[in-house]
C-alpha positions, 0 to 999 in steps of 0.5 A: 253713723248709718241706721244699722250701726245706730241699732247695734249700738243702742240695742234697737230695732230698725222699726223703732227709729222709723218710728221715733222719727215719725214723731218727730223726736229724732230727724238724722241728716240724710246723705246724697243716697237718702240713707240717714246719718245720726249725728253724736246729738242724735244719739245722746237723744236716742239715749234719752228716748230709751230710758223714758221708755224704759220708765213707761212714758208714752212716745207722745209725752216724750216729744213733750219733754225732748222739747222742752229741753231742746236747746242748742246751748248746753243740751247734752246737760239738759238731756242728762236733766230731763232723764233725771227729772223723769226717774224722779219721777217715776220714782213718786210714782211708784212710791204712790202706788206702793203705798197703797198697795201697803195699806191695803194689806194692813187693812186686809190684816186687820179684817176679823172677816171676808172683805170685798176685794174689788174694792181692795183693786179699785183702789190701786186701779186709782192709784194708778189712774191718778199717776197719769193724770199728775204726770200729764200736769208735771209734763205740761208744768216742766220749764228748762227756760223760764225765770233764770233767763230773766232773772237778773233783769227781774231782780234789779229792773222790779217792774211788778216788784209792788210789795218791794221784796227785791229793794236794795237787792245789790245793796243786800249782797253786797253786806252778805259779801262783806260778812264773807269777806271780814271771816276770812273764809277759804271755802263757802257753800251758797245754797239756793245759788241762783245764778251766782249773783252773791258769790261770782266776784269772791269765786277767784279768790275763794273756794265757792260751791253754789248749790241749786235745784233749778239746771237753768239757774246754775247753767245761767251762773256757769256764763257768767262766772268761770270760777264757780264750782256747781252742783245740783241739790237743795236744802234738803239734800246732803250734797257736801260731807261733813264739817267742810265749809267755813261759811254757808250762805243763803240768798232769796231762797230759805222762804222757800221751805216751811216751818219744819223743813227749815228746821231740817235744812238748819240741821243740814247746815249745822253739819257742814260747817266747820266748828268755827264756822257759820251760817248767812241768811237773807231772806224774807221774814217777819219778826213776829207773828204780830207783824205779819198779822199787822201786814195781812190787815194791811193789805186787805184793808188797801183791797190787796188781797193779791199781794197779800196772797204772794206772801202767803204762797211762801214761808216768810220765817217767823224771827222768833219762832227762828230764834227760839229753835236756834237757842235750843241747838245751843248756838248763837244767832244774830239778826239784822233787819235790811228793808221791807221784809228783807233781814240778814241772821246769821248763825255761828256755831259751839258758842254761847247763846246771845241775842 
């Protein structure tokens, strides 16, 4: 497609591909006559470009980004990605400065006299201030082709594994498997799917829905496993309907969430089982707050603080803690304790509280 086809499909200017060519973001093939051809690839960038624009990122941090997500395998999807992640953002944004506009108006309110309203301005002005620098921290932290790569090879291999938290990991999701299996379940939701490790090999059998936040996780997944059905979300989210799932299962992510937000997810999960159903959780837990106390002492006392940091920089759930707040849903949960700080609980559904 020549330069002005290009501008009258996507509503640009002429001035405005040279530029964005000059920042190197899209470069068009150039034909024997020197006049530039886009390509399907070319657009779908200059798609990306518009939209970012659209949300106020500078050219410069859009390079950034067209960057990072430039990758040969699946980067239409990327694309569509890294839109996504940008209006998230934008969203926060805005939500940051819409908050401080709503305070200061309360507070104006409340005033019984004249305030001084520079101040009033200066804090938007700071609102505003802070955005930018926090999304130049985003830009920078953003990876599309980090740890899902090396996952598989990070799990089994556990070269810097010290605290043994993916010992027996196989071994684990194989007993999860098995718990899938002797249920008899025709449809299951993995939340936290990772790259399909838990339910790839029940995919040609069962009906299974892998749901995760990261792109890259699921992209590594969809390689590897023709069968699985993909979506992106979380814990948080409420990506499937209501009473649809015979089993939802969760691997090496729950930790993930703190205290509260787990009892929010459990809440989610509790929805989207049937009435028959259940939950499976394998994750890393304490089974009190004595144990993880007797683990801190542990660790400091061997001059480990920094391990005992790569616990705290997670929510490992407290068993009883977890235990208590099921009883209270009126279900009934059972616990079982694998290796290290690995325990597999499940969750079941309208019966009898029982230990």
């Amino acid at each position: 497609m020549n330069t002005n086809e290009v501008c009258r499909n996507l509503n640009l200017t002429v001035k405005s591909l040279i530029v964005y060519e000059s920042y190197g973001i899209v470069i068009p093939k150039r034909e024997k006559n020197n006049y530039r051809n886009y390509s399907e690839e070319d657009l779908n960038k200059l798609r990306t470009v518009i939209l970012l624009r659209e949300l106020g990122f500078s050219l410069k941090d859009i390079k950034k980004l067209m960057d990072k997500s430039d990758n040969e395998n699946q980067e239409f999807t990327r694309g569509l990605y890294l839109q996504l992640k940008a209006v998230e953002r934008k969203i926060f944004e805005l939500n940051n400065v819409k908050d401080t506009l709503i305070n200061n108006i309360d507070k104006l309110l409340e005033a019984d006299t004249e305030t001084d309203k520079k101040s009033f301005l200066d804090n938007v002005d700071i609102s505003i201030k802070d955005n930018r620098t926090e999304r130049i921290r985003w830009i920078n932290m953003l990876e599309f082709d980090n740890k899902a790569v090396k996952f598989d090879k990070m799990v089994r291999d556990r070269l810097d594994d010290e605290l043994g938290l993916f010992e027996k990991y196989d071994e684990v999701l194989s007993l999860v498997r098995e718990k899938i299996t002797k249920s008899k379940a025709k449809t299951v939701v993995d939340i936290g799917c990772g790259t399909g490790n838990l339910c790839g090999e029940l995919s040609s059998e069962i009906d299974i829905l892998g749901i995760d936040q990261s792109l890259e996780m699921i992209l590594q997944a969809k390689k590897k496993y023709k069968h699985l059905k993909f979506k992106l979300g979380n814990f948080l989210d409420k990506p499937i309907e209501k009473s649809y799932v015979d089993v939802l299962v969760s691997t090496y992510a729950f930790h993930g969430l703190t205290s509260d937000e787990k009892k929010e997810a459990l809440e989610n999960m509790m929805e989207y089982i049937k009435d028959d159903g259940k939950i499976i959780i394998a994750d890393f837990m304490f089974s009190n707050n004595e144990e993880r106390e007797k683990c801190r002492k542990n660790l400091l006392g061997k001059g480990r603080q920094d391990l005992w940091e790569v616990i705290e920089s997670k929510h490992y759930t407290n068993l009883v803690e977890l235990k208590a707040y099921v009883y209270s849903l009126n279900y009934k949960i059972y616990s079982e304790h694998i290796v290290n700080f690995t325990w597999i609980v499940e969750i079941e559904k309208n019966k009898e509280q029982k230990d």
